[in-house]
Wavefront OBJ file of the C-alpha trace (Angstrom):
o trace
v -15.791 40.723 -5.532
v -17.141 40.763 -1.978
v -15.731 44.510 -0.121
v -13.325 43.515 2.025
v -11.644 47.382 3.051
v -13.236 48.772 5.468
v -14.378 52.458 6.039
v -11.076 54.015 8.019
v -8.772 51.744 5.524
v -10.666 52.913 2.502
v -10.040 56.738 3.867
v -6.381 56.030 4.784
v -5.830 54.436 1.178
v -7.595 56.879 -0.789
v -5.287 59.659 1.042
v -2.595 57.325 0.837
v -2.767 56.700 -2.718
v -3.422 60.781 -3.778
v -0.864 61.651 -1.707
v 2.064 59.328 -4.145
v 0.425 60.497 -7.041
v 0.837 63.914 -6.326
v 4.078 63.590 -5.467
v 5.237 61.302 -8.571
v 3.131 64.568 -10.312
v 5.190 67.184 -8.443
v 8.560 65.817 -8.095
v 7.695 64.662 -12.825
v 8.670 60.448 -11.160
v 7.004 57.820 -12.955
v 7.355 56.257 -9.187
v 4.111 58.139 -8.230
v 2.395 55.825 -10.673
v 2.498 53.688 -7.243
v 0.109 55.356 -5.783
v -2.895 53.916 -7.950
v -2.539 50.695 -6.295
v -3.710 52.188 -2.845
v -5.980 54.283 -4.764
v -7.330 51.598 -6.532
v -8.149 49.084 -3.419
v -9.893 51.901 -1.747
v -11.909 52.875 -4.434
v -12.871 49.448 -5.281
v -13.310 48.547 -1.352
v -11.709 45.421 -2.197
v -7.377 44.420 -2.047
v -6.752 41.079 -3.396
v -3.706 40.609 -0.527
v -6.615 40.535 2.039
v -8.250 37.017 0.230
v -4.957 34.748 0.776
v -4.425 36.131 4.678
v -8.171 35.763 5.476
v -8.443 39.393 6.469
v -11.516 41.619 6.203
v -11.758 44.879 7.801
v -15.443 46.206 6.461
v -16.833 44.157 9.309
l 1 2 3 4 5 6 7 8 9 10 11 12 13 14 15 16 17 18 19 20 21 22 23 24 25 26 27 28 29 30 31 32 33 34 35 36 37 38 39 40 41 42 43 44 45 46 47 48 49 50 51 52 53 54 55 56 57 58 59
């Protein structure tokens, strides 16, 4: 797995992604469990949507 997430979309997704789980924490949601999937990509540095549309924005 080549990174493909750059540096600013790592740090938005990272947020991002703490920011649902906190809230599925707080508000007792299993819907927060959404928030690992932007967690995830930016911890990884790698989101397997970019591959099909060609996009890379670690350049």
């Amino acid at each position: 797995m080549t990174p493909n997430v750059g540096t600013l979309d790592r740090t938005l997704r990272i947020v991002a992604g703490v920011a649902i789980v906190g809230w599925g924490v707080y508000a007792q949601n299993w819907l927060g469990a959404i928030g690992l999937v932007p967690l995830a990509t930016g911890l990884l540095r790698w989101c397997p949507v970019y591959l099909p549309l060609k996009l890379n924005t670690g350049k």
